[in-house]
C-alpha positions in Angstrom: -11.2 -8.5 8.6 -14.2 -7.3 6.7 -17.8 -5.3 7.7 -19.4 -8.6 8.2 -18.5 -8.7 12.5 -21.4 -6.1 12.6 -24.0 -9.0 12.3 -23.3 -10.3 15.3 -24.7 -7.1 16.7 -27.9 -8.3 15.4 -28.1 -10.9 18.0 -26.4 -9.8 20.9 -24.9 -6.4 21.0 -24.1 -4.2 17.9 -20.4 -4.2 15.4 -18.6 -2.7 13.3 -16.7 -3.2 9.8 -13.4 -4.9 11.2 -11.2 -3.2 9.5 -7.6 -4.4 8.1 -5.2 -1.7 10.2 -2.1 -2.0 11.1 2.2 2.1 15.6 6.1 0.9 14.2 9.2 1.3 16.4 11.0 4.1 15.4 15.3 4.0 16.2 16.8 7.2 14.7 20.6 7.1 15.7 23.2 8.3 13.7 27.0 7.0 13.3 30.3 7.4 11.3 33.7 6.6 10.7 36.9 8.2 9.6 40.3 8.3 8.8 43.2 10.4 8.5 46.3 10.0 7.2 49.5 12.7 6.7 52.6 12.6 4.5 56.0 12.5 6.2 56.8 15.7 3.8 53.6 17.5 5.7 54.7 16.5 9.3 54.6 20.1 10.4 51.6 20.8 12.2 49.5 24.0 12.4 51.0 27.6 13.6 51.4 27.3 17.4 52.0 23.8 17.7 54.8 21.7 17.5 56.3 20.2 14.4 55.8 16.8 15.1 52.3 16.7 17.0 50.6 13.8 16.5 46.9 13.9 14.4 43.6 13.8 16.4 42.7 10.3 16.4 39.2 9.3 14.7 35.9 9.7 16.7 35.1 6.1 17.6 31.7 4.5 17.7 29.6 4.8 21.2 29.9 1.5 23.2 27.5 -0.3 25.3 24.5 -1.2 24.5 23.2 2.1 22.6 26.5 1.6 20.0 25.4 -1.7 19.4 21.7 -1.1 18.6 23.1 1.8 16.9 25.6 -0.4 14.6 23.0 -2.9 14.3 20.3 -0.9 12.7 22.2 1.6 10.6 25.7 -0.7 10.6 28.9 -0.3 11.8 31.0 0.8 8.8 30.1 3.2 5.6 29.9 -0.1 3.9 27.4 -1.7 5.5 25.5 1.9 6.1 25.1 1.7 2.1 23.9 -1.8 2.1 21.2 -1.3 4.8 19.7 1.8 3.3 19.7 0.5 0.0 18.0 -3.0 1.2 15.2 -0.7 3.5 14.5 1.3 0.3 13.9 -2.2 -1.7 11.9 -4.2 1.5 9.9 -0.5 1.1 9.3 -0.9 -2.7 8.7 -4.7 -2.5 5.8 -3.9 0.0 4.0 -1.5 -1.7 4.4 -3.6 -4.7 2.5 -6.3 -3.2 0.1 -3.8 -1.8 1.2 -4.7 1.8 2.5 -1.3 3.4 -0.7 0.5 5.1 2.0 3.7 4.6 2.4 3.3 0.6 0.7 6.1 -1.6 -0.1 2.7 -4.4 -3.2 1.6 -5.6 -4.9 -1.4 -5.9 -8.4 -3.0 -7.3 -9.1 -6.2 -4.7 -11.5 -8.7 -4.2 -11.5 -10.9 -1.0 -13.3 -14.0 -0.1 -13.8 -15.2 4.0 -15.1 -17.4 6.1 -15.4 -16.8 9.9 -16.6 -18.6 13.1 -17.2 -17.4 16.3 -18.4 -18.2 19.9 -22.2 -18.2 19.6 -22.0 -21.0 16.4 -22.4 -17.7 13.8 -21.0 -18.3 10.8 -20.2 -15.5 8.1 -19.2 -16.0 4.5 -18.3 -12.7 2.8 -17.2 -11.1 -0.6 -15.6 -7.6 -0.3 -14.5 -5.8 -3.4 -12.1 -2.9 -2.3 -10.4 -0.3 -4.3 -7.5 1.7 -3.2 -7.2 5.2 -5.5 -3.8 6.8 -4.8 -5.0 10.3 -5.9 -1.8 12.6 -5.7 2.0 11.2 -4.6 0.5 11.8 -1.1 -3.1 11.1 -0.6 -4.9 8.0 -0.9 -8.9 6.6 -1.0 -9.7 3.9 -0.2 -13.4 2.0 -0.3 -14.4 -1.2 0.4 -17.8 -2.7 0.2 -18.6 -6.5 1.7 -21.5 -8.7 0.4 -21.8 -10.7 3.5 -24.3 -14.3 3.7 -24.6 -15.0 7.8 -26.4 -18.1 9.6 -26.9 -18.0 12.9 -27.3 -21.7 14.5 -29.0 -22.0 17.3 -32.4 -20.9 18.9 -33.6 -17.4 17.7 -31.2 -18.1 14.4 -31.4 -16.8 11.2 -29.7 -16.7 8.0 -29.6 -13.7 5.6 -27.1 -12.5 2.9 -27.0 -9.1 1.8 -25.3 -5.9 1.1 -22.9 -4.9 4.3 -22.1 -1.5 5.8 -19.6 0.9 2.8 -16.1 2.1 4.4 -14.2 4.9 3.3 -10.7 5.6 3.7 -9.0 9.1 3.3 -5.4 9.6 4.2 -2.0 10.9 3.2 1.7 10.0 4.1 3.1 13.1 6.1 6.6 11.9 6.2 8.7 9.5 4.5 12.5 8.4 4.8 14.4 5.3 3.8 14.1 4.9 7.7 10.7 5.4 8.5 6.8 6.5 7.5 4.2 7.7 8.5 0.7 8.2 7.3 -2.5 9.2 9.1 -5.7 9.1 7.8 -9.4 8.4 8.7 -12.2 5.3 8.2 -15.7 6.7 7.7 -18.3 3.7 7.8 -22.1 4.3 6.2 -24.8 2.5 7.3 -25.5 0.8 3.7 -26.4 -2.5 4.9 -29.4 -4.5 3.5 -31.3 -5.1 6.7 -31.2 -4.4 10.3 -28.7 -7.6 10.9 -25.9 -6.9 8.1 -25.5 -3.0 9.7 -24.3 -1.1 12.4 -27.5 1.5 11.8 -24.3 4.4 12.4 -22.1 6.5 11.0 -19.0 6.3 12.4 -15.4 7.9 12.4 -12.3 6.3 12.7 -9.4 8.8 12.9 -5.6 7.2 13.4 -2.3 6.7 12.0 -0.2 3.7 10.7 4.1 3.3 11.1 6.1 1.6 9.0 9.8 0.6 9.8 11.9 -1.4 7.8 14.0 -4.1 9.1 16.9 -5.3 6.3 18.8 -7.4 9.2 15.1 -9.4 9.2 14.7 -8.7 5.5 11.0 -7.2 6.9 8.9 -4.4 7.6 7.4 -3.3 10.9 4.0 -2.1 10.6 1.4 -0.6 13.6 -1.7 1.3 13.3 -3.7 2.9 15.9 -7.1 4.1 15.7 -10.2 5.1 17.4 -13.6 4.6 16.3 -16.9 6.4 17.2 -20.4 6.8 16.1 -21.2 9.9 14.9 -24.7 9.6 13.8 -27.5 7.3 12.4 -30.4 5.4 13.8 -30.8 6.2 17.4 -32.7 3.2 18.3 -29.2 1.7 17.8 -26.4 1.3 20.7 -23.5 3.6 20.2 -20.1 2.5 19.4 -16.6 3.5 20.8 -14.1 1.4 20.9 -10.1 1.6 20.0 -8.0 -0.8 18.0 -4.2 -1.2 17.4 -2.8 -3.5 15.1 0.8 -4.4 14.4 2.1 -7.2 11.7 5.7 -7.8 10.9 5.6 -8.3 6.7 8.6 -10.4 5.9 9.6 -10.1 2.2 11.4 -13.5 1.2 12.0 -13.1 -2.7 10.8 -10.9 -5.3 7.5 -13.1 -5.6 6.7 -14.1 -2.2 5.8 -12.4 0.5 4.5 -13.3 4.6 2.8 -11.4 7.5 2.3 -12.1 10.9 0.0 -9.6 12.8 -1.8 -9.2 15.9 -5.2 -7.1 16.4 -5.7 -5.5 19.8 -9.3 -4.2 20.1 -10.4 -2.3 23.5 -14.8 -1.5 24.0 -15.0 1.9 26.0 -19.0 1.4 26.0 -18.6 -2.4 27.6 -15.9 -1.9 30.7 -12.6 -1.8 28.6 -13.5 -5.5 27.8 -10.6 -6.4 25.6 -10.0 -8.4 22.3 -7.1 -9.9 20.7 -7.2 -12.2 17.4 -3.7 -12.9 15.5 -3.5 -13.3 11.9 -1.1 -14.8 9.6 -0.6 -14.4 5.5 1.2 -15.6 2.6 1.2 -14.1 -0.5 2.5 -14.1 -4.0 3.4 -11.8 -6.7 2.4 -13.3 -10.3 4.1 -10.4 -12.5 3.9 -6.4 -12.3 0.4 -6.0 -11.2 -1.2 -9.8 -9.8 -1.5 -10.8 -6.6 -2.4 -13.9 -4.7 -3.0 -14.2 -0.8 -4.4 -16.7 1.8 -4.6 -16.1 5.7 -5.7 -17.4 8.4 -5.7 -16.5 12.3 -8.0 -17.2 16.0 -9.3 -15.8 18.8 -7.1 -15.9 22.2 -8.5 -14.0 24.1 -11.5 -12.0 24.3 -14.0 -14.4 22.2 -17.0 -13.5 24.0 -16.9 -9.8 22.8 -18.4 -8.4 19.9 -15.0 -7.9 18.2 -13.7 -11.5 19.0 -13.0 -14.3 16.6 -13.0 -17.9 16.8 -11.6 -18.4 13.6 -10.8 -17.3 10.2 -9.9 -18.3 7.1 -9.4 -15.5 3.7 -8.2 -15.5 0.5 -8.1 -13.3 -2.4 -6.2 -11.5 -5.5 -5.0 -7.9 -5.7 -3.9 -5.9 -9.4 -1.5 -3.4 -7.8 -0.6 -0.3 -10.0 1.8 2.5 -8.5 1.1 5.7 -10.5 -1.1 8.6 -8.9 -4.0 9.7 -10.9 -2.6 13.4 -10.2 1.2 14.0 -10.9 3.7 16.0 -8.7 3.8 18.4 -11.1 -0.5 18.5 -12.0 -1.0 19.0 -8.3 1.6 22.3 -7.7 0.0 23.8 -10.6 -3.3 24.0 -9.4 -4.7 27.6 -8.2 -4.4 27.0 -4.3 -5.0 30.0 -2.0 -1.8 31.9 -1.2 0.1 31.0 -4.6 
């Protein structure tokens, strides 16, 4: 979603930049397999035992229902081990290649077009240009800025375009396996907009962190964010905002080129009686070559529409040029004059 919702605050009660965030599942089980085998010639067993006693058999899997998640996730022979972490390590690559994984330290240059209806006949059209600057292997920015043009149709309407509230993302990845990643980060929001209708009038905070999980039996990765958002500052004559938000999407790779995510945005108002929101989204994308990207989405409001978070419906669409290299190396960043070194 983009920074045009805060219109609607204009009217009614004040927004916030709906932003695009995405708590995984996290299984970490281990397993093996052996074998042993001895030579008639080396029958003889250790000192203190006799000649003939049998070898320990191999440890076998756990049973029940633990051994098979267990088998399931990370497989049931060395074999299929191997084949499972090597297809998580490509869903992972194929993901941030598309610019998809809200855990991936890539960057992209993106420009988004939406349209959006909602309860009170408001209708938003917005363009958001966003850039995503992977500064070192671990840390990110990330800054989006919305042009939004809003008509309100009914009595005491209005229409207006103009300059939306500026988001800022900071974050870093603080721990990545071929199993699991996470990355925490925070959203700072500036109250940019051109008039009092296309802002928030606050500065707000956003602190959270984001999971990702791969999936090779699904060919997919598990994504979930969590944050929670606050005012911090600005115009007092303004309500303050506080609300939390967790979103999770399941981002189903089905080729080299194509890509589709399913997600669902869960949005709580601690300043209106826990009053609860819930819009689900759905996306298809497509990778052109090593750096385009195409996608169109679409989702609704089910439940919740009456809230200053809530959707009726949406439609989006837009291109991405992905690139993976930091603008600070490995290497650039452990040479620098840090205190302690």
């Amino acid at each position: 979603m983009t920074a045009f919702l805060r219109i609607i605050g204009a009217y009614s009660e004040p927004t916030i930049m709906r932003i695009p965030v995405m708590l995984g599942l996290l299984w970490m089980v281990g397993s093996g397999t052996g074998s042993l085998s001895i030579a008639a010639e080396n029958s003889a067993g250790p000192p203190g035992e006799p000649a003939n006693a049998e070898p320990e058999k191999p440890q076998e899997p756990a049973k029940g229902p633990l051994g098979r998640l267990e088998s399931r996730f990370y497989g049931a022979t060395p074999e299929e081990h191997a084949r499972l972490e090597e297809e998580r390590r490509r869903l992972s690559a194929a993901a941030a290649r598309f610019g998809t994984d809200p855990t991936a330290i890539n960057g992209y240059y993106q420009l988004e077009y939406g349209h959006n209806t909602f309860f009170n006949n408001l209708r938003v059209d917005s363009a958001t240009a966003e850039a995503r600057l992977p500064i070192t292997p671990n840390f990110v920015m990330r800054v989006t800025m919305p042009y939004v043009f809003a008509d309100l149709n009914q009595s005491r309407g209005f229409t207006t375009n103009g300059a939306s509230d500026l988001l800022i993302r900071n974050g870093g990845r603080v721990y990545a396996t071929p199993d699991v990643a996470l990355f925490v980060g925070t959203d700072v929001t500036f109250p940019t907009g051109s008039n009092d209708r296309l802002s928030t009038g606050k500065y707000t905070l956003g602190p959270g962190g984001a999971v990702a999980v791969p999936l090779p039996r699904l060919r997919s990765l598990f994504f979930t964010f969590v944050q929670d958002f606050s005012s911090v500052g600005g115009d007092p004559s303004r309500a303050n905002l506080h609300f939390a938000r967790v979103s999770t999407a399941v981002n189903t790779i089905w080729s080299e080129r194509w890509w589709s995510t399913a997600s669902m945005e869960w949005d709580m108002d601690w300043n209106r009686n826990r009053k609860t929101t819930m819009n689900l989204l759905g996306e298809v994308g497509h990778r052109f070559d090593k750096h385009w990207n195409l996608f169109v989405s679409s989702g609704a409001g089910v439940m919740g529409k009456e809230t200053f978070l809530g959707l009726d419906w949406t439609v989006q669409a837009g291109v991405r040029w992905v690139f993976q290299t930091p603008f600070f190396s490995e290497q650039v960043v452990e040479s620098l004059p840090l205190p302690g070194k």
